[in-house]
C-alpha positions in Angstrom: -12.8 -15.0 8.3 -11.7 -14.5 4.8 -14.8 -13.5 2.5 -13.0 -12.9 -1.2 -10.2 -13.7 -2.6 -9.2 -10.0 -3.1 -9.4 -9.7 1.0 -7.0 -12.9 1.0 -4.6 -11.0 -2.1 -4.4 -7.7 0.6 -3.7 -9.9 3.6 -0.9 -11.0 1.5 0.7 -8.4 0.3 0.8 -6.9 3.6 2.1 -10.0 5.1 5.0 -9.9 2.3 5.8 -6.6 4.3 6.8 -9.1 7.4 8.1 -12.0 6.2 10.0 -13.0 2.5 7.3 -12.1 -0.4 5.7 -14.8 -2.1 5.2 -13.2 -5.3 2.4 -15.1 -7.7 -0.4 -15.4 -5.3 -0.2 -11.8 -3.7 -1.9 -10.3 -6.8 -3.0 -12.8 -8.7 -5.7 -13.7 -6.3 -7.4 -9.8 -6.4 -6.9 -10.5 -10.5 -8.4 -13.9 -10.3 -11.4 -12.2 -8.5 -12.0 -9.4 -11.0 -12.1 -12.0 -14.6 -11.3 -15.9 -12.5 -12.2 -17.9 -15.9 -9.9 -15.8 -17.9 -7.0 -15.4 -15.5 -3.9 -12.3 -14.9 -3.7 -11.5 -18.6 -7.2 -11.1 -19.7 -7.8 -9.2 -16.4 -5.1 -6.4 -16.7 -6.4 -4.2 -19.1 -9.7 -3.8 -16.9 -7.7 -3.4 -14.0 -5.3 -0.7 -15.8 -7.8 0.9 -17.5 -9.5 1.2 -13.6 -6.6 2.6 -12.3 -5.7 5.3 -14.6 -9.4 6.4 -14.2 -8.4 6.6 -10.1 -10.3 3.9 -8.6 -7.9 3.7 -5.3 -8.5 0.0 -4.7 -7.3 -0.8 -8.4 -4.8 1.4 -7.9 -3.0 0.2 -5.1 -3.7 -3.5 -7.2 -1.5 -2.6 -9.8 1.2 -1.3 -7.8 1.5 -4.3 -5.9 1.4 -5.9 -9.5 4.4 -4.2 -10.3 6.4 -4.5 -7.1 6.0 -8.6 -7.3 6.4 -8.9 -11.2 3.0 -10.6 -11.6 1.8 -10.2 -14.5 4.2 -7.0 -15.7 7.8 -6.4 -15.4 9.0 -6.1 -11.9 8.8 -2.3 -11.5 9.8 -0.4 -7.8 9.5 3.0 -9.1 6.2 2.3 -10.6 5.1 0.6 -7.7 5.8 3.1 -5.8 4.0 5.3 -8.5 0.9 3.2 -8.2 1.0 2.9 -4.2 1.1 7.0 -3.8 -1.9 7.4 -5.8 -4.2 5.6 -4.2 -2.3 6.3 -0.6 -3.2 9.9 -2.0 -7.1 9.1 -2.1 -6.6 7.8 1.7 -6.2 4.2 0.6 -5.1 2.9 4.2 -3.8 -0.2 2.4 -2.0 1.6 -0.3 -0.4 3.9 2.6 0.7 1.3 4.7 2.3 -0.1 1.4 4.0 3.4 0.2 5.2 4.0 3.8 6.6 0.2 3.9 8.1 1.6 0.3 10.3 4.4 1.7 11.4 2.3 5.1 13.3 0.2 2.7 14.2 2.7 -0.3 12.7 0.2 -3.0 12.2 2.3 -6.1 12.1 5.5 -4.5 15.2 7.3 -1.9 14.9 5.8 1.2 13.3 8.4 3.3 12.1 7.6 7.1 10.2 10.7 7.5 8.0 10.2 4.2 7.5 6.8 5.3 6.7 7.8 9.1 3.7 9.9 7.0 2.3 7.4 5.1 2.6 4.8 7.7 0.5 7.1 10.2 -1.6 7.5 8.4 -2.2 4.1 8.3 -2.2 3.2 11.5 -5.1 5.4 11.4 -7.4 2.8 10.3 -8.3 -0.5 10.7 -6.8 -2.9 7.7 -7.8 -5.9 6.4 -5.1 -8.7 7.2 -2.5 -6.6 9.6 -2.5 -6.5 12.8 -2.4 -2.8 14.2 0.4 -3.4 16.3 2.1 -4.3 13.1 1.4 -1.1 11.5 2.8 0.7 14.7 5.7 -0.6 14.7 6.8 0.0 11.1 5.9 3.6 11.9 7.3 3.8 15.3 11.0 2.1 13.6 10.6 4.9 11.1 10.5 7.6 13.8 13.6 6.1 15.9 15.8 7.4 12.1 14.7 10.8 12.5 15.4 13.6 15.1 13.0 15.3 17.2 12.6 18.4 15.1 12.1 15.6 11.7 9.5 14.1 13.4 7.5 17.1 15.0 7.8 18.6 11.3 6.1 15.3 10.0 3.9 14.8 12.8 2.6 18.2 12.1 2.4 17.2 7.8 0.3 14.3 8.9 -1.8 16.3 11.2 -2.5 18.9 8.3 -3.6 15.7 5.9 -6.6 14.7 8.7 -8.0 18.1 8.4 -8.3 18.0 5.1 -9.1 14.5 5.0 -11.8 13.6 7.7 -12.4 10.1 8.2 -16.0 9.7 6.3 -18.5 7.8 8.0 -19.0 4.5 8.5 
């Protein structure tokens, strides 16, 4: 069961990944839960002013923000821009989103073996509104583009990043 609207904004952004977006609510709902009398435009500088200070969750917020138009122009490159960030601070959301980003080359080169990274990553952890299997098999259609060698190389990259990122405790 749903508890917030900003669990119901994630489901939907991730399920925009699957099926054609639907572009107002994805975001608006996570905005609407941060200032909900005030709506999108008296939330954003909050929200901005969050993410350029690196909170991960705001981060990955404004990226999807700029990937749907809501509220800003309708920006890939700086979705993209926003997604790594927090995919940087191990945002499992925000990774599943930057590897869905370089599977389909929108605002940055398409690139199979970056998205193969971020996207197992992702699979590494448990996200609110996708199903695992889900995860897997953007990952696993990333890995049937590249060839063995392309894939041991990123297999080992991703290793390297859990060893210097241990899952914290629950």
């Amino acid at each position: 069961m749903l508890r917030n609207g900003k669990q119901l904004a994630r489901m939907l952004l991730f399920a925009s990944a699957l099926v054609p977006p639907v572009p107002l609510l994805l975001v608006s709902l996570q905005l609407q839960a941060q200032a909900p009398a005030k709506g999108i435009d008296a939330a954003l500088p909050g929200l901005l002013a969050k993410a350029k200070a690196g909170d991960a969750s705001a981060q990955w917020t404004v990226g999807g923000m700029y990937e749907y138009g809501i509220g800003v122009p309708q920006d890939y490159a700086l979705a993209a821009q926003w997604f790594r960030k927090a995919a940087e601070q191990g945002d499992a959301e925000a990774q599943f989103n930057l590897g869905l980003v370089y599977s389909r080359g929108s605002g940055v080169p398409q690139d199979y073996a970056e998205a193969y990274f971020w996207l197992d990553l992702a699979a590494a952890e448990i996200i609110d509104g996708v199903k695992q299997d889900d995860v897997n098999e953007f990952r696993d259609n990333a890995a049937s583009h590249l060839t063995p060698a392309d894939l041991s190389r990123v297999q080992e990259r991703a290793r390297k990043w859990f060893e210097d990122h241990p899952a914290k405790p629950q």
